[in-house]
N, C-alpha and C positions, 0 to 999 in steps of 0.2 A: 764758211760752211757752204758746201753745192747740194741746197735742196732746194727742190720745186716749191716748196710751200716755206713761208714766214717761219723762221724758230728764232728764239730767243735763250739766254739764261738767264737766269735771275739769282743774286746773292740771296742772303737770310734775310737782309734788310730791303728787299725788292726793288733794286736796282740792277739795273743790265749788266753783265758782263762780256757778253757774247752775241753776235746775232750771223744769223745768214744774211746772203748780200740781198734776196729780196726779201726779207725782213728789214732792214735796211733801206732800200728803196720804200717800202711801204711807207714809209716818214721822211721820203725826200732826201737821205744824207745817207753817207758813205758809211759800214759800219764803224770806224771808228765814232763821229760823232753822238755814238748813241751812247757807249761806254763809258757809265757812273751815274746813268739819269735816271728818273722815276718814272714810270710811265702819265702822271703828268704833266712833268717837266715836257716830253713828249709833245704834249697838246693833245692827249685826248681828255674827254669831259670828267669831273671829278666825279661824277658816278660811277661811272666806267672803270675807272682807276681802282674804285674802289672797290667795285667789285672785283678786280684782277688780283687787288693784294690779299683780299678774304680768303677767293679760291685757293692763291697761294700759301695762307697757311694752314688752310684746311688741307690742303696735299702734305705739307710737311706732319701736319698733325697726325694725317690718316697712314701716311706713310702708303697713302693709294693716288692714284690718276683723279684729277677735278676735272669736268668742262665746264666752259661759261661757253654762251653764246653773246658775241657782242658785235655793234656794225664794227668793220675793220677797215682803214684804209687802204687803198688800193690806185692803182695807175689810173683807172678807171671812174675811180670816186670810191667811195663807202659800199662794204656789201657784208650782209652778213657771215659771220667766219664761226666755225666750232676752234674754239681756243681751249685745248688739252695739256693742262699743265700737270708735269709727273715729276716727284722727287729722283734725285739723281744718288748714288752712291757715295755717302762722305767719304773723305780722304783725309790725311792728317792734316792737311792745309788749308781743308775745304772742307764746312758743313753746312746743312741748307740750299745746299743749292736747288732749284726747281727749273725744267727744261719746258718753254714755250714750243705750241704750233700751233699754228694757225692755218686751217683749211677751209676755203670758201663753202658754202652749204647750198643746195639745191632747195627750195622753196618745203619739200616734202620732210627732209635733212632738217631745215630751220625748223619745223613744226614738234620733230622727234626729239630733236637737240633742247631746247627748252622744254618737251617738258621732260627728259633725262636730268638738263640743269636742275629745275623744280625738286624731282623726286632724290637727288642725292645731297639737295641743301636737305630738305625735312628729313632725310634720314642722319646727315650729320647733324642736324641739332638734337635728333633725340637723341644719339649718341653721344653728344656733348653733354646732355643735361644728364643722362643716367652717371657719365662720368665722374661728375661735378656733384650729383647726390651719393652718390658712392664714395670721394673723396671726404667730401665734408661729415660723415654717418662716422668712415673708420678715423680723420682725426678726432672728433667730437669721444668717440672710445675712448679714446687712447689719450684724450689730454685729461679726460675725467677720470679714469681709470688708475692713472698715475699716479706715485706717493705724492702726496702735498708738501712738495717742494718747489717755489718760487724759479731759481736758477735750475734743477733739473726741467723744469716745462718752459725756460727761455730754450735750451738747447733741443729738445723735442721739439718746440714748435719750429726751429728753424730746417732739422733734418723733413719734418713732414711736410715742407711747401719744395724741398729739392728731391727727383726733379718733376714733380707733377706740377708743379706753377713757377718754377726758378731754376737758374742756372746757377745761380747763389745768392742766399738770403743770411741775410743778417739782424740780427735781431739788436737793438739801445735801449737801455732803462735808465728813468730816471733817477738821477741820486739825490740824497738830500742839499741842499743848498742850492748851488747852482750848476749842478756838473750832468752830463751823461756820458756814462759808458758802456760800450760794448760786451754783452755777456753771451753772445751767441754768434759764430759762426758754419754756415753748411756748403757745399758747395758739388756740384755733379763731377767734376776731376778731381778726388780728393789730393790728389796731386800737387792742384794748384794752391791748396791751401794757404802756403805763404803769402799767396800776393793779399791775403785781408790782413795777416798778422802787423805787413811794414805798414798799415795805411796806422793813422790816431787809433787807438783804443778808449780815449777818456777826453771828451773837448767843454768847453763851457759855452752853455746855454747863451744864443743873443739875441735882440729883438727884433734885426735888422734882416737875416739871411733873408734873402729874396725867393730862393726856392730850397729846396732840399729838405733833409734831416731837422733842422734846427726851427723852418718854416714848418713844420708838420707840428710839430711838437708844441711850438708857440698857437697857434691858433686851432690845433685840434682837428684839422682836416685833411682828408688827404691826397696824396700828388699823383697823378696818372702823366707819365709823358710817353706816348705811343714809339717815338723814336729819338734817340740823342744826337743832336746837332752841333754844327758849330755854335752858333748863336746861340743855344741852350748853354755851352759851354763857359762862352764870352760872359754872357749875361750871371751867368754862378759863380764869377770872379771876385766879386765882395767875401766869399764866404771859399777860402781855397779846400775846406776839405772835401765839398759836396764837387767838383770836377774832381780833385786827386781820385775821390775812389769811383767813378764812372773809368777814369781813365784807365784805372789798375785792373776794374775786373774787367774791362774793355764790356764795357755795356753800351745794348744795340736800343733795349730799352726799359722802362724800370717801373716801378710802382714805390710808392710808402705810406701804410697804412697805420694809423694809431691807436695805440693799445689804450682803450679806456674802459673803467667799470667805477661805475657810483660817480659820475662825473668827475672824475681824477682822471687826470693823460698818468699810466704807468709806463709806456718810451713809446716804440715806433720798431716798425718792422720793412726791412726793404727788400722786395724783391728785385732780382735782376734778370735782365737776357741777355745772354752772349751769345753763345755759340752755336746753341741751338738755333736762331733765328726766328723765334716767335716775337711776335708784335706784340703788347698789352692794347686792349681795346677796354670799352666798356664792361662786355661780360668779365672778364677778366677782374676787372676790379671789384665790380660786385663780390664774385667768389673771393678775392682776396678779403675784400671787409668782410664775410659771412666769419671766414677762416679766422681771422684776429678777434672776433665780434665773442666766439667760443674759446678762443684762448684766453681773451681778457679775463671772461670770468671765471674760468678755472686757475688762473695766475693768482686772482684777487682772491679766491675761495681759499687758493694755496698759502696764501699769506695771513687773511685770518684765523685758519686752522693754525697755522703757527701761532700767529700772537693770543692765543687762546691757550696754545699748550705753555707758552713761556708764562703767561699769567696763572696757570694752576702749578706749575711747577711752584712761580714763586710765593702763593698760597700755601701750596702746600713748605715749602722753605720756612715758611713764617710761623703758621700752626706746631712744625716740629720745634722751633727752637720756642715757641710762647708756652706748649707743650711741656717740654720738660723744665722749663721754669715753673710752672705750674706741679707737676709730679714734685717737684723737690719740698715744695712744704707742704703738699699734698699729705706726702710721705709724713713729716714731722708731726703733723695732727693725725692721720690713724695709728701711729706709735703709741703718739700721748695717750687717746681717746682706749686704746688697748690697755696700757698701762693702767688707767685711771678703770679700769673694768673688771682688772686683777686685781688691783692693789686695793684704795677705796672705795672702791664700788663693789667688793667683793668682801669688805667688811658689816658686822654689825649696824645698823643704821646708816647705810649708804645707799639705800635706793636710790634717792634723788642722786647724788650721784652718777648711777649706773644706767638712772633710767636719760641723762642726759649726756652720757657717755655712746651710749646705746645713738641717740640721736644724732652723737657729732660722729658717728660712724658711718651713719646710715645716708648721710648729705658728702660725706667725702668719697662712698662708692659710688653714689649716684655722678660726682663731680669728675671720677675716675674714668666711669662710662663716659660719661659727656666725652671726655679729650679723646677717648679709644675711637668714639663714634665721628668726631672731627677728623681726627688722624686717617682712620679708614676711609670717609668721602674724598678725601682732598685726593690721597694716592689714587682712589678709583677714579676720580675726573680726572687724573693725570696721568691716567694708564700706568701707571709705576708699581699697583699692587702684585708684590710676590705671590704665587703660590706653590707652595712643595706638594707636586702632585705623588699621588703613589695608589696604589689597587687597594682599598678597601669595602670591610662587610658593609653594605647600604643597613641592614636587619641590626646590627652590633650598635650602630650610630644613632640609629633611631633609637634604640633600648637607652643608651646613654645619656640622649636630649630627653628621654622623657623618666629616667632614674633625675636626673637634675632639677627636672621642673616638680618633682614629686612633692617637697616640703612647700611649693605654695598653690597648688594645688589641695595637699591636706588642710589648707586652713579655711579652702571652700566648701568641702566636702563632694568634689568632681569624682566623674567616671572614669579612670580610663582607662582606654581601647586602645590595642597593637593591634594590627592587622598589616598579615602579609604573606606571600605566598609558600607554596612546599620548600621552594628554593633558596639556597641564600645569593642575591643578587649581588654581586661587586662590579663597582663603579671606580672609575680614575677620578681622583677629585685631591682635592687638598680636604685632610681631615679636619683638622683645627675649623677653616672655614665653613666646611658644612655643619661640622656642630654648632657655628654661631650663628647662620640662618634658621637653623631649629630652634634655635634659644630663641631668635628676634620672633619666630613665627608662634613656639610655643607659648610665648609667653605673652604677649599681644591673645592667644585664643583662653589664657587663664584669668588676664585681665578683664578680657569682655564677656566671659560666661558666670551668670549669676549660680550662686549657692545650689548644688545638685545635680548640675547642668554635666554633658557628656562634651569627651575631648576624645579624639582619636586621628592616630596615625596609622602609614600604611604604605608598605612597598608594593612598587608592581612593576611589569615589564612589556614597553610599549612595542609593537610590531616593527617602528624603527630604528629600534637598535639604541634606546637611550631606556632608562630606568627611573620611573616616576617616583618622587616620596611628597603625601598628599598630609595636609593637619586639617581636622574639620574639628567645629564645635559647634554647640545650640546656644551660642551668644545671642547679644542684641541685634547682631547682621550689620550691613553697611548700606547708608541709604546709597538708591542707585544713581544719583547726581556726585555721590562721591567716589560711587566705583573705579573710573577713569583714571582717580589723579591719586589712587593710595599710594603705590608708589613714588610720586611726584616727592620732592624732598621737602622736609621739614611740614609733611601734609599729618595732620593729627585730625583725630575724630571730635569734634565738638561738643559732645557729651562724653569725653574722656572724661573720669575722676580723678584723674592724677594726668599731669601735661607731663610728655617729656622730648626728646631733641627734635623729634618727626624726623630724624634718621635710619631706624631701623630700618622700615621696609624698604628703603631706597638703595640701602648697604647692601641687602639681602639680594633682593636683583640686581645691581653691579656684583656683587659674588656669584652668584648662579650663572651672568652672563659670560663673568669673566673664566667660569669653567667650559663655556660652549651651549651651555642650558640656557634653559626659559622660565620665567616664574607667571602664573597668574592667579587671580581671586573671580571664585565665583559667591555670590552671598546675597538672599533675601531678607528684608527688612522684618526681624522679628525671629527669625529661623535661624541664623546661626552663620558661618560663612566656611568656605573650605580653600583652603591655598595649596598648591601643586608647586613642583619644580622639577626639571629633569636632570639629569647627568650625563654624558656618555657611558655606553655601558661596556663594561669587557669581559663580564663573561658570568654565568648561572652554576655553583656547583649545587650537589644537592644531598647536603646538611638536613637532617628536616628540621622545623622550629610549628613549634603550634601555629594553626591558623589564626586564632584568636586569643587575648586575655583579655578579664575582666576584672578588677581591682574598683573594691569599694573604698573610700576614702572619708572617712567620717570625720565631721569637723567636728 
């Protein structure tokens, strides 16, 4: 090189490849002797140095010009120099390179030059930190965001660290016993993809590895090595597969970070540098543990949401087959208890009979409900409940939930009230299931309104575009420490007269929600209480139906 002033090149790994011949003189030796050295291999001071390799890959990063100001040597002695490292244009042979000079500075020059150095460090760090809070916000998104799937977020996590933190990451998880294997590969050439597939896929756990993969994993901590060396290499020779795969993705330098949540290692994650030419420093790893630190727990999340859903499926497996062994002689006693209602009990002096027939009826539908009501929770904790949705009258359904509940209501001698608009309001819903939230709600406001007492329902249609149907009565109300948990399953009211599964209302909102609605209870102690729910709505024609009825009902 024939320039006036010191230039240098520098690989990704920040060692020289080039220099002018006074660049060269600057260090006493012919350019060849400088070719493959660090700068300070060199002999200048390890500060120095290390400020030179920062700038450098602050340039690569910026993909802009750094200066440092440092003394420089000279024929003369030491003199301050503006040192302007600029990235150079990759080649396919060549990436990272960064192009030195160095030009001496005039006293006025050294005062500018520093504080230029000054102000484009603080500006690259806030750039660097905004980066880094921006990276970690959209993966923190996007691993939580994800379906709860274990092996789909080992592959997500490995594309999201290439290439903002890796030239290729790999992801290991633990197996049961003694094994780990490989469930994640990423890589910035998808090209190269191959060279992970020939390395192990599946190796066994040992106590001994010195460094690497296997040391991460055994003690839980993890490995930062700034740059890969010979001796790094020598020394990983107990354990051949942690060089094999240094060697294969040719990494310059690496990281391995441990996936932990609830004090369990789930594997280990590796980042690597190649090509690119970035160093791993401190920050660096920080970020990477931030990055693994919110993947663990959405991996671990991902995993108990599974063993959550395998355990109500197999609940729900269990309930269907104890279920219909149950229905089968269910079945054979309300046969008999019929028979015996027709036949004997429908003879001359067969009360007792009829009035015991009557009784083993009455515990085998209650026994009937029970299973209906088990069967129904289990599918709804298992997401597995069907519904056949289709356009129906909201005004039609409620007539019919409350033509149903009519005969036990006459035995109280209740009020009741329809109410509902000019319109007839139709809702997408599964029919079946909204008449059995009416039944659960109806009949819950029959049980707790004394002799007299007013019941009423009622359509309406909310500004958002859903269609409310509301049940109110002048019951005993709900005291307000129990408000919170009616819902809650198997939650019954303590001065209930009759106990039964504490399923309904809980069925009732898994139904409602599972159509896209909401249920709640409003209700004062002594005053009665009112229950809502919504539906989606699709559309108003306009049928007209009385505003109001009123039906006396004499006990």
């Amino acid at each position: 090189m024939a320039l006036p002033d010191p230039a240098y090149v520098l690989d990704a790994a920040g060692r020289l490849m080039a220099t002018s011949a006074s660049g060269a003189r600057a260090f006493g030796q012919g350019p060849e002797g400088l070719v493959g050295r660090s700068w300070s291999e060199l002999g200048l001071p390890l500060e120095d140095a290390a400020r030179l390799e920062s700038a450098r890959a602050r340039a690569s990063s910026l993909g802009d010009s750094v200066t440092v100001e440092l003394p420089w040597p000279m024929d003369s002695g030491l003199r301050r120099h503006a040192l302007v490292l600029t990235p150079l244009p990759a080649s396919d042979s060549e990436q990272g390179l960064v192009l030195v000079t160095a030009r001496p500075l005039t006293e006025a020059e050294a005062v500018y030059s520093r504080a230029l150095e000054l102000e484009q460090l603080a500006r690259a760090e806030v750039e660097q930190a905004e980066r880094r809070r921006s990276f970690l916000y959209q993966a923190m998104t996007t691993l939580f965001t994800h379906p709860p799937d274990p092996h789909g977020m080992y592959t997500l996590l490995a594309h999201l660290a290439v290439p903002d933190l890796a030239d290729w990451c790999l992801v290991d998880a633990l197996e049961q016993g003694n094994w780990v294997s490989r469930v994640a590969v990423a890589c910035l050439d998808p090209t190269q993809q191959e060279r992970a597939a020939a390395l192990p896929q599946r190796m066994e756990r040992r106590d001994d590895a010195p460094v690497g993969l296997l040391r991460v994993l055994r003690t839980g901590e993890p490995e930062l090595v700034p740059a890969v060396t010979d001796s790094l290499l020598r020394a990983a020779a107990a354990e051949p597969a942690h060089p094999a795969l240094l060697r294969t993705l040719q990494a310059r330098s690496y990281m391995i970070i441990p996936l932990r949540a609830r004090g369990n290692t789930l594997g280990a994650v590796t980042f690597v540098a190649s090509g690119s030419g970035r160093r791993y420093g401190p920050d660096d790893l920080a970020l990477a543990e931030d990055l693994c630190l919110r993947a663990s727990l959405a991996i671990d999340n991902a995993r108990l949401v599974g063993e959550s859903r395998r355990a109500a499926r197999a609940r729900e497996d269990l309930l269907a087959v104890v279920s219909h062994d149950l229905k089968n002689p269910l079945g054979v006693v309300q046969l008999g208890s019929a028979l015996l209602l027709r036949g004997p009990g429908a003879r001359p002096g067969g009360e007792m009979v009829a009035k015991q027939a009557t009784r083993i009826q009455d515990a085998t539908d209650r026994m009937s409900r029970l299973i209906s009501d088990l069967l129904d929770w289990g599918r709804l904790e298992a997401g597995g409940l069907p519904l056949e949705l289709g356009e129906h009258s909201m005004t039609a359904l409620v007539t019919e939930a409350m033509d149903a509940i009519r005969p036990l209501a006459e035995a109280k001698g209740l009020h009741l009230h329809t109410r509902s608009t000019e319109d007839d309001v139709r809702a997408k819903c599964d029919r079946t299931r909204v008449l059995q939230v009416l039944g659960n709600l109806l009949g819950n406001a029959v049980k707790f309104t004394p002799p007299g007492g007013d019941l009423e329902t009622g359509v309406s249609v909310r500004s958002s575009g859903e269609v409310c149907i509301h049940v109110r009565d002048t019951g005993s109300g709900i005291d307000p420490e129990a408000l919170p948990h009616i819902f809650d399953r198997y939650w019954q009211a303590r001065d209930a007269a009759s106990r039964g599964t504490g399923l309904g209302l809980a069925i009732a909102k898994g139904l409602v929600e599972a159509h896209g609605g909401h249920i709640q209870a409003r209700s004062t102690k002594g005053e009665g209480s009112t229950f809502s729910f919504t539906l989606p709505l699709t559309g108003v024609s306009t049928a007209p139906h009385s505003s109001a009825s009123r039906t006396r009902l004499d006990a």
